[in-house]
N, C-alpha and C positions, 0 to 999 in steps of 0.2 A: 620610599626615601631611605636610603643605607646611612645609619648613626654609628658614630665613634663615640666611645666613651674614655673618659681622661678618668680615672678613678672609680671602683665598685665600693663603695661603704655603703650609710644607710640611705641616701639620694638615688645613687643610678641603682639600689634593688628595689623601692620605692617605683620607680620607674617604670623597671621593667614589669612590676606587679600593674600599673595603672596601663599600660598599655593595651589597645583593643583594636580587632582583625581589621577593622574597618580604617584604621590610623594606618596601615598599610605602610610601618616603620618597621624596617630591619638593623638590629643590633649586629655590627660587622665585626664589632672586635672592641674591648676592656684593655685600657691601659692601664696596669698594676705594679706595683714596688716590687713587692716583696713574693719571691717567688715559691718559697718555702711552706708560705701561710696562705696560699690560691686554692680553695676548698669549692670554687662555685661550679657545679655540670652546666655543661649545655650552653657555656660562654666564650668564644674564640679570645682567649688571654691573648696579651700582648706584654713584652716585655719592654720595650722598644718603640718611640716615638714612629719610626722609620715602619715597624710591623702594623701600626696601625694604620698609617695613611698609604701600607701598600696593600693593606683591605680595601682599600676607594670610597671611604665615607665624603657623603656630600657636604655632612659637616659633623661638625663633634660639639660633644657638650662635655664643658670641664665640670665636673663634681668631684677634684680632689685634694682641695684646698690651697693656701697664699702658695705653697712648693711645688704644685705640680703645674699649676697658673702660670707661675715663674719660669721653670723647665721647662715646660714643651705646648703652651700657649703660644709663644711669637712661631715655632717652626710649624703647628700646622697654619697658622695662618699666612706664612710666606709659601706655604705651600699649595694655595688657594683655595683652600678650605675653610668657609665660615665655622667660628667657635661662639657657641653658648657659653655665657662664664654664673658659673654661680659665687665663687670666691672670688668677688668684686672689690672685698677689701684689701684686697693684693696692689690694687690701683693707688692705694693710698701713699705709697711709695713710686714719689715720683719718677724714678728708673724704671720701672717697672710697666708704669702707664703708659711712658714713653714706645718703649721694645713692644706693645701691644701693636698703639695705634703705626707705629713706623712697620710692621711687620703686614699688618692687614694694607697698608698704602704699598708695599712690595706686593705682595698675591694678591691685588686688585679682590679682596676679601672682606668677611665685617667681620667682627667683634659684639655681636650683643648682649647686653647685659640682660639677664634674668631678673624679672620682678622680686622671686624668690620669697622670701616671708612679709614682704609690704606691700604695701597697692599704692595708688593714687599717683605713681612717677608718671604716667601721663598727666595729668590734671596739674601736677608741680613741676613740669617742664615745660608747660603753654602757660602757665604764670609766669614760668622764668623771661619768657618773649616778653615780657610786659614791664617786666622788673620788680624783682623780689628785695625786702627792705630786713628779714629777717626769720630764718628757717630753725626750729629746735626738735629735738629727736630723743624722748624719752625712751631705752629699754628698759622692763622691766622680767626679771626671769627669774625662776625657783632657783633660790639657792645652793641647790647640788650642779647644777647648770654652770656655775660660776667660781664657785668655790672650793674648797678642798673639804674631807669630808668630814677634817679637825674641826675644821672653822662653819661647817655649819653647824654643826652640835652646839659650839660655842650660842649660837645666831639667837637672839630673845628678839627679835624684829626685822626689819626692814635694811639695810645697809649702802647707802651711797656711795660705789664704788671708784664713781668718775664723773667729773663734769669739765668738760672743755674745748674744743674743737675736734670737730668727728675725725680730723685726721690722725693727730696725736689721739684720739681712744680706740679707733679701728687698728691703728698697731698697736695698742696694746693688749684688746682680747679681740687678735687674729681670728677666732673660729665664734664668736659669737654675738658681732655685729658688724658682719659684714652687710646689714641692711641697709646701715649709717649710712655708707659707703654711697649706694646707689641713691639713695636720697638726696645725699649733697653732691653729686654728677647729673643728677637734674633738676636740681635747684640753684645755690651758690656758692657751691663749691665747697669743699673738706676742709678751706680752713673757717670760710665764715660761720657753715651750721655747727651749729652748738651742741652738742652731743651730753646725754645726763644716761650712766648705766646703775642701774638699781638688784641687788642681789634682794630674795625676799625669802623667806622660807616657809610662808602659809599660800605662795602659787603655786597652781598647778599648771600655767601654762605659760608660755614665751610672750609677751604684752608689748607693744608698737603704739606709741603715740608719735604722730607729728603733727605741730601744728607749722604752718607759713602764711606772711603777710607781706603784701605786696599792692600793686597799682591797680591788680586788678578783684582785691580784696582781702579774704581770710578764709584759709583752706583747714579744718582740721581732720584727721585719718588716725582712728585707732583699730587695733586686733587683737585677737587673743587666739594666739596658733598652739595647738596641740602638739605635744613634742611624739618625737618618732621614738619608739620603744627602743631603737639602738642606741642614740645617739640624743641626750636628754636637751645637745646645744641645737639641735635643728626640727624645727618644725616642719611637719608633713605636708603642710603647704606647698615649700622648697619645690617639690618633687612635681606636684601638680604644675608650678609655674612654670618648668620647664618643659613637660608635656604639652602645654598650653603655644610655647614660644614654637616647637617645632607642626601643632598644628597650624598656628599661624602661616607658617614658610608655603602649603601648601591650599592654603583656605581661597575659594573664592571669593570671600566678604570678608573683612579682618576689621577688626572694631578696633578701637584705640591707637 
């Protein structure tokens, strides 16, 4: 399978570290900013939406967040090329969702969302068939995760950063609930789930509750994902789910 990459931080090296001979996936080519600060060997860079897809990737996977989502998500997918999106909270903005789905209905392509740092969107999307009555979405994350590094010195506890519709809180901390995001695209949507972001300063790790209620009962899904040594907002999960999404593409038996 030939993979594109939309972004190299700490996901797609994550990535390329989890990958094995047997996954029989070849990285075609990194689409990167900043041309100046490109220090990776042994990666066909790309500067250029156009230089990636004239590598011939069968599909790409976006890991580089709401801007590059925005940029150059709709052109490879008119270009019929399925895209993994990890920065799923880009969709929270409805222009944005929209240039997705219209862009993959042009290249006769998909769009899949990555599970990324939560589980259970199968099990709260076959609820949703049934009808859900009410979905909430506790994060709670280490304090330097969230904060600036005044404001957690200041920190004697716990801190309530947000509570109110996943929509309006995924545009506001862009890079680190984007999970919300995917939760309420398979439940009931970004404006109804209720969204509570929590800074703490005694975790050490990225914390996911959700609970959902509905016809076909009561669903609840907690984790506690270990953050990536680069990147304190993303859990190493991330990386595995997207591994996970492109063996799928390939799997004779595909569960969920």
């Amino acid at each position: 399978m030939k993979v594109g990459l939309i972004g190299f931080g700490a996901i797609a090296k994550r990535l390329t570290f989890l990958l094995q001979p047997e996954d029989d996936i070849h990285l075609v080519g990194a689409l990167v900013v900043n041309r100046d600060k490109w220090r990776e060997p042994g990666v066909n860079v790309c500067f250029a939406v156009e230089e990636l897809l004239a590598a011939g990737p069968e599909v790409v996977v976006e890991a580089g967040g709401h801007a590059a989502l925005r940029a150059h998500g709709p052109d490879v997918l008119r270009a019929g090329v399925d895209l993994i999106l990890v920065s799923v909270g880009a969709l929270a903005d409805p222009e944005c969702e929209r240039s997705i789905v219209d862009a993959a209905r042009v290249g006769n392509s998909r769009a899949v969302v990555a599970s990324g740092a939560i589980g259970a969107l199968d099990a709260l999307a076959s609820a949703a068939v049934g009808g859900l009555s009410q979905v909430t979405h506790t994060t709670r994350k280490p304090a330097r995760a969230l904060l600036a590094a005044e404001e957690v010195r200041e920190l004697s506890g716990p801190r309530e950063l947000f509570r109110g519709s996943a929509r309006e809180g995924v545009l506001l901390f862009p890079e680190s609930v984007n999970v919300a995001a995917a939760v309420s695209l398979a439940g009931i949507g970004l404006d109804r789930t209720e969204l509570c972001v929590v800074a703490d300063p005694a975790l050490e790790r990225n914390t996911h509750e959700v609970v959902a209620v509905g016809a076909f009962g009561e669903l609840r899904f907690s984790i506690e994902n270990v953050p990536t040594a680069e990147n304190p907002k993303t859990g190493q999960i991330v990386a595995m789910s997207v591994l996970h999404c492109l063996r799928r593409r390939n799997a004779p038996l595909a569960i969920g």
